[in-house]
N, C-alpha and C positions, 0 to 999 in steps of 0.2 A: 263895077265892083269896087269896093273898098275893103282893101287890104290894109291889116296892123298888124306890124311886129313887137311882142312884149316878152318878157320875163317875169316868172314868178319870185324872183326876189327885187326888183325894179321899186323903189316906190316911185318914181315917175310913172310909172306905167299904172302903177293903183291909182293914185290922184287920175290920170288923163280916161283912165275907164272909168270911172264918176260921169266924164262928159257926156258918155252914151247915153248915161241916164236922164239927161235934160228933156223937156217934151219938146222944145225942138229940133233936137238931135232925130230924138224914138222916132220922130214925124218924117223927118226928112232920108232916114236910113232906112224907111219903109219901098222906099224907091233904089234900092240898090244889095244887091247879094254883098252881104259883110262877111268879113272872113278873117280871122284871129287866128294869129299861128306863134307859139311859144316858140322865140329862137333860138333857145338852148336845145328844144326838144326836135327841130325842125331845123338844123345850121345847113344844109344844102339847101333850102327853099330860102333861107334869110339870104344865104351868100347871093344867091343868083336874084334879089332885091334889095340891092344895097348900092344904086347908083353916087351914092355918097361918101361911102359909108355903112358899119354895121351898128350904128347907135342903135340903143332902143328908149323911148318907144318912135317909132315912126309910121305913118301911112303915106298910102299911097292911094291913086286911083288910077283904074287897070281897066281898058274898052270891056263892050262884051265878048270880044276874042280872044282876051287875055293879057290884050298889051297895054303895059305900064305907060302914062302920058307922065314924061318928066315935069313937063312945065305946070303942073299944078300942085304948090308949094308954098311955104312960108315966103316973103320976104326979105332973106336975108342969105349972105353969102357960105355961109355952114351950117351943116344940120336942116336942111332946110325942110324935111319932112318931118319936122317934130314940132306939134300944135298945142298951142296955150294948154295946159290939164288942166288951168285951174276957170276959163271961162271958154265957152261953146263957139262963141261968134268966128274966130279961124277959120276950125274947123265946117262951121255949117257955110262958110262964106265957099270952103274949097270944095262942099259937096256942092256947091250951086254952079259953080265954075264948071264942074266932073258933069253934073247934069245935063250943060249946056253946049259941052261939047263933044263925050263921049258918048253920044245916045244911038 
């Protein structure tokens, strides 16, 4: 599963969902239950996925039994769940990671 936490007033969050729409993104989240949860409108689901942190926007990738793998993440030591908006490769790099070892 890939999980994302957004807001509708976020413009990071608008730029980073542009990425979905790359065809390798489309391609590669065909393999995985995606799931979009507004954090203002969902704040007990955000709190109880915010091993960081409640930044927005962030993902995650979550086994098939619903548990969150921390270790699949940015590079870096804050925010580490928040993926380039403005190019694909991050993120498609950490769905290959998620693929490989939450399956």
């Amino acid at each position: 599963m890939c999980l994302i936490f957004y807001t509708e007033w976020c413009p990071h969050c608008t730029n980073y969902s542009k990425i979905f729409h790359d065809a390798k993104v489309v391609q590669r989240a065909k393999q995985f239950v995606m799931i979009r949860i507004d954090d203002d409108k969902n704040p007990a689901v955000g709190k109880k996925y915010a091993p960081d942190g409640r930044y927005i926007p962030r993902t995650f990738f979550l086994s098939p039994a619903g548990t969150l793998d921390p270790s699949i993440h940015e590079a870096r030591a804050r925010d580490k769940y928040v993926y380039n908006e403005h190019e694909p490769a991050a993120v498609l790099a950490a769905m290959s990671q998620a693929l490989q070892k939450l399956r």
